[in-house]
Structure formats: C-alpha cells, structure tokens
C-alpha positions as CSV (number, residue, x, y, z in Angstrom):
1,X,6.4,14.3,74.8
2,X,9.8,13.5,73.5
3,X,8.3,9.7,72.6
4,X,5.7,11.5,70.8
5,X,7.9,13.7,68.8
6,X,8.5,10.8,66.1
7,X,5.4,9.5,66.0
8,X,4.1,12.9,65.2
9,X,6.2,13.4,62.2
10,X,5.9,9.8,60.9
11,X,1.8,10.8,61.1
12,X,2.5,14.0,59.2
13,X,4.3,12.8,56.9
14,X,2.0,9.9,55.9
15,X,-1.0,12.6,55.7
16,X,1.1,14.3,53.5
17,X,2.0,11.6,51.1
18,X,-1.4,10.1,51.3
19,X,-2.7,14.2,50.0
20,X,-0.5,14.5,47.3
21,X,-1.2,10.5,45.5
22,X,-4.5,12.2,45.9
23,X,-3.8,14.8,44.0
24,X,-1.9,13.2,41.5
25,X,-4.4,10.7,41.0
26,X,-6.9,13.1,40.5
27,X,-4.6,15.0,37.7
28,X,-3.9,11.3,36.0
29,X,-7.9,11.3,35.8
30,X,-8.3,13.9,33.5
31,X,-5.0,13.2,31.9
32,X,-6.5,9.8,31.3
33,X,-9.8,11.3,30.3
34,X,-8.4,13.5,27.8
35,X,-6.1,11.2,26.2
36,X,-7.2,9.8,22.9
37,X,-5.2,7.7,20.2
38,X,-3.2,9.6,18.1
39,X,-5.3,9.6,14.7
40,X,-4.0,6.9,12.5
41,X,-1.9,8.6,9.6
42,X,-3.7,8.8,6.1
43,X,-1.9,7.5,3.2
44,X,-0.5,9.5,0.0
45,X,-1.4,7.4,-3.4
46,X,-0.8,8.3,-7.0
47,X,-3.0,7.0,-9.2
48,X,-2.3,7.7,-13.0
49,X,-3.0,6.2,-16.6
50,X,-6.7,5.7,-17.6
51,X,-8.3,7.8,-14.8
52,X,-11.0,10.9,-14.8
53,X,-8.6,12.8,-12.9
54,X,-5.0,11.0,-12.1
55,X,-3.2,12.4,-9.2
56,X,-2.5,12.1,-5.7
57,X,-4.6,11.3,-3.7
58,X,-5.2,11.4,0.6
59,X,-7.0,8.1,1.9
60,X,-7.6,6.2,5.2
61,X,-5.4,3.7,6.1
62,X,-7.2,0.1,5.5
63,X,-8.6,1.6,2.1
64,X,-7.9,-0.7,-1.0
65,X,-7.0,0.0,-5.3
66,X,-11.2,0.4,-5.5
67,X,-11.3,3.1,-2.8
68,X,-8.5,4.7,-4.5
69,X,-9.8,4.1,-8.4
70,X,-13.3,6.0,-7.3
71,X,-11.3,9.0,-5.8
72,X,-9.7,9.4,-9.0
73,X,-12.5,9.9,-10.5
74,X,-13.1,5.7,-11.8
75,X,-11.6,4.2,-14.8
76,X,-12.1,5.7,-18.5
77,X,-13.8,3.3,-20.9
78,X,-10.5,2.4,-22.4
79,X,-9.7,1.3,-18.8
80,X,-7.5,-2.4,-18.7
81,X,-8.8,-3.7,-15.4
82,X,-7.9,-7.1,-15.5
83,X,-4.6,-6.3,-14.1
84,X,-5.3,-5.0,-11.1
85,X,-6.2,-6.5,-7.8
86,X,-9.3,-3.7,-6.7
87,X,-9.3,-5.8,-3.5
88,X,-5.7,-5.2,-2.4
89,X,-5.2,-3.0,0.6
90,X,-3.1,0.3,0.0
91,X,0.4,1.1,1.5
92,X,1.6,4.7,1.8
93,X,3.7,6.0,-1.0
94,X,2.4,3.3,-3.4
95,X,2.0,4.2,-7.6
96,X,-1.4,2.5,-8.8
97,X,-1.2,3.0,-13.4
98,X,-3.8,1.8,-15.0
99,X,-3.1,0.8,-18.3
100,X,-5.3,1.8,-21.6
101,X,-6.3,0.1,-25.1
102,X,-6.1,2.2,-27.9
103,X,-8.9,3.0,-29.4
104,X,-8.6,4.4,-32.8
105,X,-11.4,6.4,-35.2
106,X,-13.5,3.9,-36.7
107,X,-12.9,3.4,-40.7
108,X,-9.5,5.0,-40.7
109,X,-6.2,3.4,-41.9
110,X,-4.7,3.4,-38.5
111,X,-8.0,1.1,-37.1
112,X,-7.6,-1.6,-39.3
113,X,-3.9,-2.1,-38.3
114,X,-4.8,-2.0,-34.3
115,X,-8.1,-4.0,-35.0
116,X,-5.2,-6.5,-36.3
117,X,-2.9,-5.8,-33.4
118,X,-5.5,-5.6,-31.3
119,X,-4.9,-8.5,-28.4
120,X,-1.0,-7.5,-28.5
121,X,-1.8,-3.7,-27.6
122,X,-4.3,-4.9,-24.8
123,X,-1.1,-6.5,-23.6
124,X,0.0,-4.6,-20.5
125,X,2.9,-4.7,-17.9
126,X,2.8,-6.9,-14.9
127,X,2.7,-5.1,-11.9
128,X,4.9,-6.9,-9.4
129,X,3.6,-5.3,-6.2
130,X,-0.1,-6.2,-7.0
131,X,0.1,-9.2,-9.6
132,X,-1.3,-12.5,-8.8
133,X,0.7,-16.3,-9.2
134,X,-1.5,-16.6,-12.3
135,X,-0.6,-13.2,-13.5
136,X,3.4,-13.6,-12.8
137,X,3.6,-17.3,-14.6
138,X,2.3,-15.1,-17.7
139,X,6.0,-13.7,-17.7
140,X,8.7,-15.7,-19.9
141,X,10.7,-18.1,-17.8
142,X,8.2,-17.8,-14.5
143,X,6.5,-20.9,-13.4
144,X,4.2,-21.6,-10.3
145,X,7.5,-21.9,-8.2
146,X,9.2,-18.3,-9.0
147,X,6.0,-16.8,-9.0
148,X,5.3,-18.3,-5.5
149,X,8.6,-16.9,-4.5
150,X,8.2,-13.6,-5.7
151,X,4.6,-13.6,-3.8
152,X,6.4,-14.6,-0.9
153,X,9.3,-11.9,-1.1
154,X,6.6,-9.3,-1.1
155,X,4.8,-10.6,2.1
156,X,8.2,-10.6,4.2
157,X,9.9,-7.7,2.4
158,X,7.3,-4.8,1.3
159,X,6.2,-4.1,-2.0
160,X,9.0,-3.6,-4.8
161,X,10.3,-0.6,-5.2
162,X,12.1,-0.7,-8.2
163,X,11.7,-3.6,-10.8
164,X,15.6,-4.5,-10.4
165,X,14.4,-5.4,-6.9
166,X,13.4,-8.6,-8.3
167,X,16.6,-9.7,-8.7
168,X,16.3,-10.5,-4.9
169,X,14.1,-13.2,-5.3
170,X,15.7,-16.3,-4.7
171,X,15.6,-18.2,-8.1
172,X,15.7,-14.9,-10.4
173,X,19.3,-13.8,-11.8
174,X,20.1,-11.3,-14.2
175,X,19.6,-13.5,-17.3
176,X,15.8,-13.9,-15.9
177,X,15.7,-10.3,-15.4
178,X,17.0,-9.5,-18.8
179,X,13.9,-11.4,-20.4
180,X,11.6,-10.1,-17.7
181,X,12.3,-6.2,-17.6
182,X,10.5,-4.7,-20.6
183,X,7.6,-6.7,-19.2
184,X,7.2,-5.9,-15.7
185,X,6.2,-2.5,-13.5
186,X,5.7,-1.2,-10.3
C-alpha cells in the first residue's frame, strides 16, 4: 500500500490538472467567441470654404476628399475644384478648404474689373498635403525634382502640418520659402 501511495497522488493530481485545462479551455471558448476587433476609429475632418454646410465632420477610416465634400453638403457653384485630389484618402485631423471665384452682380462696376481680373482671382493656393507634381512645379522656383521631393517627404513623413514645414524638404531653404509662402496652404 505504501508503493501505492505515490502512484495515487501522481493519478490525482493529473485528473485534476487534466479538469481544470478543461475548464479553462472551455472559458477561452467563449472568451474567443465573444471577442471581436475593436471598431476601427472614425476620423474628425474640417471641411471649409465653398461648401453647403462647412464644418466638422465624422467619417470612416478609408473614406477619401469626395466622401468628405458630399457630407458637407457638395461644393457651391463658385466651387474651384481643380485643386483638389477628390480621390485622396483622408487622415484624421486633416483641414480640406475649398477655394471660391468671385462672382460679382452682372452690369455693375465691380464686374467688369473681376471679368478683367478674372483668371488671376481663380488663382488659388497650392495645398501641399494634397497637391500633385504638376500642381507644385506651378509654384515659382519648383521644378519636377523639388516637387518630386516634396511628394516624397509626405509619403515618409505625414502630411504638412504647417507650411514652414516645407523647409524640411531637402532642396527648399528659406529663400525658396520666402517666394513660396504667400502661395502655398495646408
């Protein structure tokens, strides 16, 4: 009986751990069944400028500028959307402006000066988070190689937060920047 006594509790002991990963297996079941991917987190956009109704606005991740136009309402009539990329995916935090042409009353003063000025006022800023090579080499001093860079700044570093941020660019120094500032946004 004494020989016994070990083997007993070696027995007992195996029952015992082969009840509770039972158990626990059991409980990681449902665990596992209830679990679910935490809901992907929806991103806060301000759109502004020549919109029905400019604000903030709560979209899915993986939306893009057209998702984010139409829940603004869509453009006005005086919209300028040549400027923007509607294609381009969103990123949370990120400003869309939509620029506007003036439109004044026909026969007044004021219209025959604009109809005059008329290509320079349809002029808007370049957007350096959405604009495109051929949009950038517009800019004074930007060729196919700067713009290039600036493209490729933004795929490694994130969209611009500020317009001095260009400044980073390899190739851009201040002088550049001092041409460039009164014609660029973010």
């Amino acid at each position: 009986m004494k020989q016994r006594w070990p083997l007993l509790v070696c027995c007992g002991l195996l029952l015992l751990s082969l009840g509770c990963n039972i158990w626990l297996l059991r409980e990681n079941r449902q665990l596992l069944a209830a679990w679910q991917p935490a809901a992907e987190v929806p991103l806060q956009v301000h759109v502004s400028g020549a919109v029905a109704k400019p604000g903030v606005y709560t979209l899915e991740k993986g939306c893009r500028i057209a998702d984010a136009l139409q829940a603004a309402g869509g453009a006005l009539p005086n919209a300028v959307l040549g400027g923007l990329n509607l294609a381009k995916p969103l990123f949370d935090g990120e400003q869309i402006q939509v620029a506007q042409t003036l439109q004044p009353q026909e026969g007044s003063a004021a219209s025959t000066t604009l109809n005059f000025l008329q290509p320079a006022a349809a002029t808007q800023l370049i957007n350096l988070n959405t604009a495109t090579a051929a949009e950038l080499e517009t800019l004074p001093g930007i060729g196919p190689v700067k713009a290039q860079a600036i493209i490729d700044y933004r795929q490694q570093n994130g969209a611009f937060s500020r317009i001095e941020d260009l400044t980073k660019v390899s190739g851009i120094g201040s002088k550049t920047f001092e041409k460039l500032k009164h014609l660029i946004t973010i």
